[in-house]
C-alpha positions as CSV (number, residue, x, y, z in Angstrom):
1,X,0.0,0.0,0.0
2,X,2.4,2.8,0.8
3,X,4.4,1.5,-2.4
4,X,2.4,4.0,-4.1
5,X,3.5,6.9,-2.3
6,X,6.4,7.1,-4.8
7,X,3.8,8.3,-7.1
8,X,3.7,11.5,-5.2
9,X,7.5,11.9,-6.0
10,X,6.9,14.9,-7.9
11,X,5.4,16.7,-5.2
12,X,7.5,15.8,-2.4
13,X,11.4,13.9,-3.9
14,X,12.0,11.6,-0.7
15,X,8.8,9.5,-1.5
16,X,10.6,7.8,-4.4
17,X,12.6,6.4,-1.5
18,X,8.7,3.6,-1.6
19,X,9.9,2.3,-4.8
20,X,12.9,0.8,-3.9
21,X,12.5,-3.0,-2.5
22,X,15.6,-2.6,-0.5
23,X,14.4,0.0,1.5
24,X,10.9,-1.8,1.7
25,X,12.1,-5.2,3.0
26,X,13.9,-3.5,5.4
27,X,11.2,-0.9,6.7
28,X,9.0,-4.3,6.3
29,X,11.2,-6.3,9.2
30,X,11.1,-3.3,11.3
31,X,7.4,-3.1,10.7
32,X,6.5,-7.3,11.4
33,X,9.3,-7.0,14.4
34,X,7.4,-4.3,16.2
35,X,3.8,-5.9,15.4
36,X,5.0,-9.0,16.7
37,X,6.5,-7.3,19.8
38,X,3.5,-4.8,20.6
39,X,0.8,-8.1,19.8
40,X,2.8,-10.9,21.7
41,X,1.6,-9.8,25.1
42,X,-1.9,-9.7,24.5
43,X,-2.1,-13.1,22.8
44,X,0.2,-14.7,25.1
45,X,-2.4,-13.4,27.7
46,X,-5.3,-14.8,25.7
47,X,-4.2,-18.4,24.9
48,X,-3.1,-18.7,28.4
49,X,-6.7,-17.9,29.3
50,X,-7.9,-20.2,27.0
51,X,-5.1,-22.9,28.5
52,X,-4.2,-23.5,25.0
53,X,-1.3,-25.2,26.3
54,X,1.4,-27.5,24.7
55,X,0.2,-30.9,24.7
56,X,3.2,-33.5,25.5
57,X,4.1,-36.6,24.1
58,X,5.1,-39.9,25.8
59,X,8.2,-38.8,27.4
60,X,9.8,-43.0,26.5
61,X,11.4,-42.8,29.6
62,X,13.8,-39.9,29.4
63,X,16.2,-38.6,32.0
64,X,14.8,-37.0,34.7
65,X,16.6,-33.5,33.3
66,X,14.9,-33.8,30.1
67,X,11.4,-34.9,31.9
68,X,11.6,-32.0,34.3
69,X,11.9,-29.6,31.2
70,X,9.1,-31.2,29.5
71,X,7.1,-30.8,31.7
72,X,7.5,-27.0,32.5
73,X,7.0,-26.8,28.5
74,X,3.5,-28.2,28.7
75,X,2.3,-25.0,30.7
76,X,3.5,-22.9,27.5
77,X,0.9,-21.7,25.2
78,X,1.2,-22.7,21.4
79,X,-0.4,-21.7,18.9
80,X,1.3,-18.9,18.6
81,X,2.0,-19.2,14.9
82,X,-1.2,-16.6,14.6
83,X,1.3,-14.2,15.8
84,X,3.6,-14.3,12.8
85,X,1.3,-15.0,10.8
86,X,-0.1,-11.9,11.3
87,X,2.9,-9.6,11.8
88,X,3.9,-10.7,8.4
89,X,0.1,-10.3,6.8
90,X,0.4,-6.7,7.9
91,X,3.9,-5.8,7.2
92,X,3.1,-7.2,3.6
93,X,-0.1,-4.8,3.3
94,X,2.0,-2.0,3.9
95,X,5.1,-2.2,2.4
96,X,4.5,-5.1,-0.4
97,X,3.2,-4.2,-4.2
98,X,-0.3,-5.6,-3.4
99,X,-1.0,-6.9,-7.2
100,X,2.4,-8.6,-7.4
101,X,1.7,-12.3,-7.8
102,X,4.8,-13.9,-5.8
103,X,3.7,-12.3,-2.8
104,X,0.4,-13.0,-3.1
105,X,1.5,-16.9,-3.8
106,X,3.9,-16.5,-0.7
107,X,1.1,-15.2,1.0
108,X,-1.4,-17.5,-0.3
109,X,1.4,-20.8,0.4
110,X,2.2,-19.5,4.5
111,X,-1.2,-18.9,5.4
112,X,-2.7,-22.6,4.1
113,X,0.0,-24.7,5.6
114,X,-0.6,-22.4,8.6
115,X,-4.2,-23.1,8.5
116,X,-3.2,-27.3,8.2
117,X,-1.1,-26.9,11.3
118,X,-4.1,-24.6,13.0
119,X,-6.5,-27.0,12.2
120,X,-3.8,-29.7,14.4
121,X,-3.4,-27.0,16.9
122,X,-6.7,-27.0,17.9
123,X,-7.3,-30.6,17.5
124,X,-4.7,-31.6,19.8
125,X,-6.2,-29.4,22.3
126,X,-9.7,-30.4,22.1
127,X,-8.5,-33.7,22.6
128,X,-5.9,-32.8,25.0
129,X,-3.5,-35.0,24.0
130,X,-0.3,-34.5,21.5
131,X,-2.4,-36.6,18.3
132,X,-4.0,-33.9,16.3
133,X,-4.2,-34.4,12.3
134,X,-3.6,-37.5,11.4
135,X,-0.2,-38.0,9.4
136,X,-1.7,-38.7,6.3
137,X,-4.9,-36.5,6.6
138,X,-1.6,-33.8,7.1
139,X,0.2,-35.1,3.8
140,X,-2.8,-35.3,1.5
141,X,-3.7,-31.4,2.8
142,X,0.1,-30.3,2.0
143,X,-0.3,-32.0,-1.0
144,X,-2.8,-30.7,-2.6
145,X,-2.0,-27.1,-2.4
146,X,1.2,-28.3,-5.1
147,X,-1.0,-28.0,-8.1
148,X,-2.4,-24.2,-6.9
149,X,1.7,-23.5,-7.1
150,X,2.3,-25.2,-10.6
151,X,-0.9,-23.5,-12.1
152,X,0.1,-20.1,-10.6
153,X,3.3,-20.1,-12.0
154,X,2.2,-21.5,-14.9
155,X,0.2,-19.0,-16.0
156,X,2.8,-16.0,-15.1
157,X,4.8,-15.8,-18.3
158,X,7.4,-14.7,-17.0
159,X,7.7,-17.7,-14.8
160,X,6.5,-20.0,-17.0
161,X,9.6,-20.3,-19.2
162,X,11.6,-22.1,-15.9
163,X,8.8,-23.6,-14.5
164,X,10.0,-26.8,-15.1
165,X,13.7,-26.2,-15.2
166,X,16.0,-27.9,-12.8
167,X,18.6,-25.6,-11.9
168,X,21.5,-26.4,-9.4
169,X,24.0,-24.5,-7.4
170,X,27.4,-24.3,-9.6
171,X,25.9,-24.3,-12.8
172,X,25.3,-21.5,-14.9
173,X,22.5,-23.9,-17.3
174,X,19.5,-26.0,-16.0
175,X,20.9,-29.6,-15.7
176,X,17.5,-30.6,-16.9
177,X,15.9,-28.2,-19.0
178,X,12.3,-29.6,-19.4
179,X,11.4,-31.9,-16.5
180,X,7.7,-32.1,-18.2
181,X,4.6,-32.1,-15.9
182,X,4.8,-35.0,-14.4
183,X,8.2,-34.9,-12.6
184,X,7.9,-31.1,-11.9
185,X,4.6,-31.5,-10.0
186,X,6.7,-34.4,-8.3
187,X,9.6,-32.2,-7.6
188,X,7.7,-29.2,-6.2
189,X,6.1,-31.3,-3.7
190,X,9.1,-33.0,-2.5
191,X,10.1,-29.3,-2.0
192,X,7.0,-28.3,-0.2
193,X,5.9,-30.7,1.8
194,X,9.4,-31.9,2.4
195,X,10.3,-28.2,3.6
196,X,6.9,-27.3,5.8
197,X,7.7,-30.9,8.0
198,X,11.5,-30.3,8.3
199,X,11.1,-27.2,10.0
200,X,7.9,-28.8,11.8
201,X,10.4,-31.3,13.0
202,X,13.2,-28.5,14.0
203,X,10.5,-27.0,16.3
204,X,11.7,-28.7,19.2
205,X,13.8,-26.2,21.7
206,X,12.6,-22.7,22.6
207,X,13.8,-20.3,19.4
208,X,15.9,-23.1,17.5
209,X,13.4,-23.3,14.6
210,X,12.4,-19.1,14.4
211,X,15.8,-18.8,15.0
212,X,16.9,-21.0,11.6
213,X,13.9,-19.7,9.7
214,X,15.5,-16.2,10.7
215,X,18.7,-17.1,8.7
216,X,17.2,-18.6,5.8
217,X,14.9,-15.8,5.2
218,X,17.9,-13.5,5.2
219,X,19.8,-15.7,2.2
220,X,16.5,-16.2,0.4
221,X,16.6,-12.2,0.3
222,X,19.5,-11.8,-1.7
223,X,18.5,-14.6,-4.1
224,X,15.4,-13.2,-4.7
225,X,16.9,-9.6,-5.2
226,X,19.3,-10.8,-7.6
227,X,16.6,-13.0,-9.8
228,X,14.6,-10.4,-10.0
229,X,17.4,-7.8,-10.9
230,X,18.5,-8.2,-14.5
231,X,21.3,-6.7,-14.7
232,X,22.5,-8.8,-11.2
233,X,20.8,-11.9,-12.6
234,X,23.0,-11.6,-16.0
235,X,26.0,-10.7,-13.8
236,X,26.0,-13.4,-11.8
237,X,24.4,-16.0,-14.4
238,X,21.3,-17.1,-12.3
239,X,17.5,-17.1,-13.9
240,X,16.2,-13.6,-14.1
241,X,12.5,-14.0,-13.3
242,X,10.9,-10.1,-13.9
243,X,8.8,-9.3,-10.6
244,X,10.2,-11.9,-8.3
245,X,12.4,-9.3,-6.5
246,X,9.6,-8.1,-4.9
247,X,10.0,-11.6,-2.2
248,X,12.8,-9.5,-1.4
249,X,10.1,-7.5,0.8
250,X,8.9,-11.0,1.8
251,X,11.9,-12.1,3.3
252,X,12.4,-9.0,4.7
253,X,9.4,-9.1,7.1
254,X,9.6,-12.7,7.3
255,X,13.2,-11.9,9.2
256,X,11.4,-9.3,10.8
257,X,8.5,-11.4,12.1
258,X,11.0,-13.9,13.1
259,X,12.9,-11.8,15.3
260,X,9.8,-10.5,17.2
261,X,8.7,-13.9,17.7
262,X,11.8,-14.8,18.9
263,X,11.6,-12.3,21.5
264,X,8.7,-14.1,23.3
265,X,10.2,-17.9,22.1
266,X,13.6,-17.6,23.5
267,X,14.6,-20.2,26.5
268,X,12.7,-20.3,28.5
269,X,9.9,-19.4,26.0
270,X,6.6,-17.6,26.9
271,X,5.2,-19.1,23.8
272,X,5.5,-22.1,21.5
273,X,4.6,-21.3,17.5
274,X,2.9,-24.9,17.5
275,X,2.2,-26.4,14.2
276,X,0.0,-23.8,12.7
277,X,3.9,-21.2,12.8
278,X,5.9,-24.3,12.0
279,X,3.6,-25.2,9.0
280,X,3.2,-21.5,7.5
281,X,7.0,-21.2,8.0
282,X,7.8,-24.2,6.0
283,X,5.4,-23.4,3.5
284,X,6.5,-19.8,3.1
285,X,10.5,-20.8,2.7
286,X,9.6,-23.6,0.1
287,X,7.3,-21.0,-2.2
288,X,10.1,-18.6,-2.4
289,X,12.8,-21.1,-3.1
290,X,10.7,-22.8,-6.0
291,X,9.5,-19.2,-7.1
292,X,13.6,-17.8,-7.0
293,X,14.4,-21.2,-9.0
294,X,16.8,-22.3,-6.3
295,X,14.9,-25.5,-4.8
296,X,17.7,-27.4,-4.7
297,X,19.9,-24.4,-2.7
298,X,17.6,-25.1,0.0
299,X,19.1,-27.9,0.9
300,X,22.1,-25.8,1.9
301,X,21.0,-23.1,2.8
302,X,18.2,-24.9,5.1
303,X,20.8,-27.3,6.4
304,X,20.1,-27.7,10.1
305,X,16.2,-28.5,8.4
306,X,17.6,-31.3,6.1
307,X,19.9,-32.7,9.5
308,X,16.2,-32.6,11.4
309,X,14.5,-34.7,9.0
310,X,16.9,-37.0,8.0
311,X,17.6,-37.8,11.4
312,X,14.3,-39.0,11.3
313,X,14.2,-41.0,9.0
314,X,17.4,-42.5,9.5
315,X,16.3,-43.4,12.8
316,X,13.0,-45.2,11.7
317,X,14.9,-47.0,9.2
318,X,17.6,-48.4,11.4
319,X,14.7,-48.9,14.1
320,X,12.8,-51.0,11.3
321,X,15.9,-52.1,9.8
322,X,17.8,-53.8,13.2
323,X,14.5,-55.4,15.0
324,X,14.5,-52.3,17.5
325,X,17.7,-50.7,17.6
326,X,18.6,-47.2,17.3
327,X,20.9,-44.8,15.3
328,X,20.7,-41.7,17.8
329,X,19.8,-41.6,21.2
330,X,16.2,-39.5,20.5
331,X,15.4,-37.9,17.4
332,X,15.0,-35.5,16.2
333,X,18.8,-35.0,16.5
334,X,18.6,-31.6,18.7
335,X,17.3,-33.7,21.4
336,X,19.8,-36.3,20.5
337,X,22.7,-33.7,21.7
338,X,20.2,-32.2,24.6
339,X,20.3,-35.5,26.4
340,X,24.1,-36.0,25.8
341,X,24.6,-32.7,26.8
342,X,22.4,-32.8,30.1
343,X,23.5,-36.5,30.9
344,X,27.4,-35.5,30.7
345,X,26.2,-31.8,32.8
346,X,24.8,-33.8,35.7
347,X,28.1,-36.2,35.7
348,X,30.4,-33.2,36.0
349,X,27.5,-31.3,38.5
350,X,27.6,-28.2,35.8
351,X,24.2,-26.6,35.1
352,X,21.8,-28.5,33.2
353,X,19.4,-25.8,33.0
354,X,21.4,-23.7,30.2
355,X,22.1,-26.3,28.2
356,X,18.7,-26.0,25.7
357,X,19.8,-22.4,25.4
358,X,23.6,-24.2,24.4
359,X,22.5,-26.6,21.9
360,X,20.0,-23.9,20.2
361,X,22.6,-21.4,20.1
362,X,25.4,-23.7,17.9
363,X,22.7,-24.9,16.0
364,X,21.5,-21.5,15.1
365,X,25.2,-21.0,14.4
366,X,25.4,-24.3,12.1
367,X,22.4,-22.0,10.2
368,X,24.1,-19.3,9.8
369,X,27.3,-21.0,7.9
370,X,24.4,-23.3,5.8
371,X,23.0,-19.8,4.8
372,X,26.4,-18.2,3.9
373,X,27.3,-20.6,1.9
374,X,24.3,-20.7,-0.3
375,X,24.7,-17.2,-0.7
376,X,28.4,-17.9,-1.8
377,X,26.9,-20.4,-4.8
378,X,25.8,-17.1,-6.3
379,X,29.4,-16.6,-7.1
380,X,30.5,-20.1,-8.2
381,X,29.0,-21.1,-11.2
């Protein structure tokens, strides 16, 4: 909305200052950072009213450090997703082009896995216990948003000619230039649903999945400045895609709406995102990458997601695999190092009570290195 304020230009210069994206995405964070902020309390306030609490899990017999934790955690209120959510819904209204159609696909992409993971929210706490959606019921939901994104983008010219390109990092062609129909829908759901459950799956320590969302958004601002930048685009030898810089803005108050989150989620958190943040997160991510052609740079860039998930499914595959025995001690692998890390406190009589705070902070670290170096692909092709 006040994009068009640089309309005015004529009558007063430093509006033209609205048309640039840079300075939008970064007057959007500072906008979804202090809604998030100035809303936190009140909702906070709300759901604890409402005990919308965090339902827990068996606890399979976990060390009494770990069990004491858990069960603090299940007096937090979730759900708080809403909250970002709607920092970034606003931020967008101001600073975004309203009638530019990646946002309104990001937008579109963050609020219906939001609404699959609100839907679980609130299952799981009319039932008062951890089972909300049923796994596949949640699969079949992600799934069928993948067509809305190939049909979308389909019908953009401009993103129509590398729809169904593969590109990878290094290389300044597609390695496949036509992946047809049938393999791309395939492909952009790996991305999507694969993405909105790996950071579903990171949500597991007070800020350690805002906090890696908060990194990716950061790199996923750069790419989608530079796609949508043709001179930058040509420069650098990545697909120039007319109109997708403007999920620079996105990624802007995505970072933004991150941070303030993060200022209510840090250890020991005030409030848990719950599936309906961890969903709309996921889901937000994996449009840009697939709309900034860099799918597969996600796997880099989203790094500490990929170790999440795979831990996973290592761990049910060697559980399967070896008649009940397992890879890591609990999965996934952040509480793997939790429990090591508490177990080896309480030998040496250290503190176990900062050691969540420990483990989140090097994994948000381990981010931050993923993201740089997808950023640094940009220069080695």
């Amino acid at each position: 909305m006040l994009y068009y304020l640089h309309l005015l230009t004529d009558w007063f210069s430093p509006l033209r200052m609205f048309k640039y994206i840079t300075f939008r995405a970064l007057m959007g964070a500072a906008t979804a950072f202090l809604v998030s902020v100035i809303l936190g309390p009140p909702l906070i306030r709300y759901l604890r009213q409402i005990k919308m609490n965090q339902q827990l899990r068996d606890s399979g017999g976990l060390p009494s450090a770990l069990e004491l934790d858990r069960q603090l955690k299940g007096t937090t209120p979730t759900m708080g997703g809403l909250l970002i959510v709607l920092a970034v819904l606003v931020s967008c209204a101001l600073w975004a082009v309203p009638t530019n159609g990646y946002i309104l696909l990001a937008l579109g992409t963050m609020c219906y896995m939001g609404l699959i993971g609100l839907r679980d929210d609130y299952l799981k706490f009319t039932r008062k216990n951890a089972r909300g959606l049923a796994p596949r019921h949640k699969l079949l939901a992600q799934l069928a948003w993948v067509p809305v994104v190939y049909l979308a983008l389909w019908l953009w010219p401009d993103s129509r000619l590398h729809l169904q390109q593969l590109s990878v990092p290094f290389l300044k062609e597609p390695l496949i230039a036509d992946m047809g129909v049938g393999c791309t829908l395939i492909f952009l759901a790996l991305v999507l649903v694969g993405c909105t459950n790996a950071v579903n799956l990171t949500d597991g320590l007070d800020g350690l999945a805002i906090g890696c969302t908060g990194s990716v958004a950061l790199s996923y601002l750069f790419f989608a400045y530079v796609t949508g930048h043709l001179v930058f685009a040509k420069y650098l030898q990545v697909p120039f895609v007319a109109g997708v810089g403007e999920l620079a803005v996105f990624c802007g108050i995505l970072l933004g709406a991150a941070l303030g989150f993060l200022w209510y989620n840090c250890h020991p958190a005030h409030l848990f995102m719950g599936d309906t943040g961890s969903f709309a997160l996921g889901g937000a991510i994996a449009a840009v990458a697939i709309c900034v052609k860099q799918e597969i740079t996600l796997v880099l860039i989203g790094g500490v997601f990929v170790m999440e998930a795979m831990s996973v499914i290592l761990q049910v595959g060697y559980f399967r695999l070896t008649g009940g025995r397992r890879l890591f001690r609990c999965t996934p692998i952040h509480h793997h190092f939790e429990m090591l890390a508490k177990e080896h406190a309480q030998q040496e009589g250290r503190n176990v009570k900062v050691i969540e705070t420990m483990v989140t902070v090097r994994f948000w670290i381990l981010s931050i290195i993923f993201a740089l170096l997808g950023v640094a692909t940009l220069k080695i092709r």
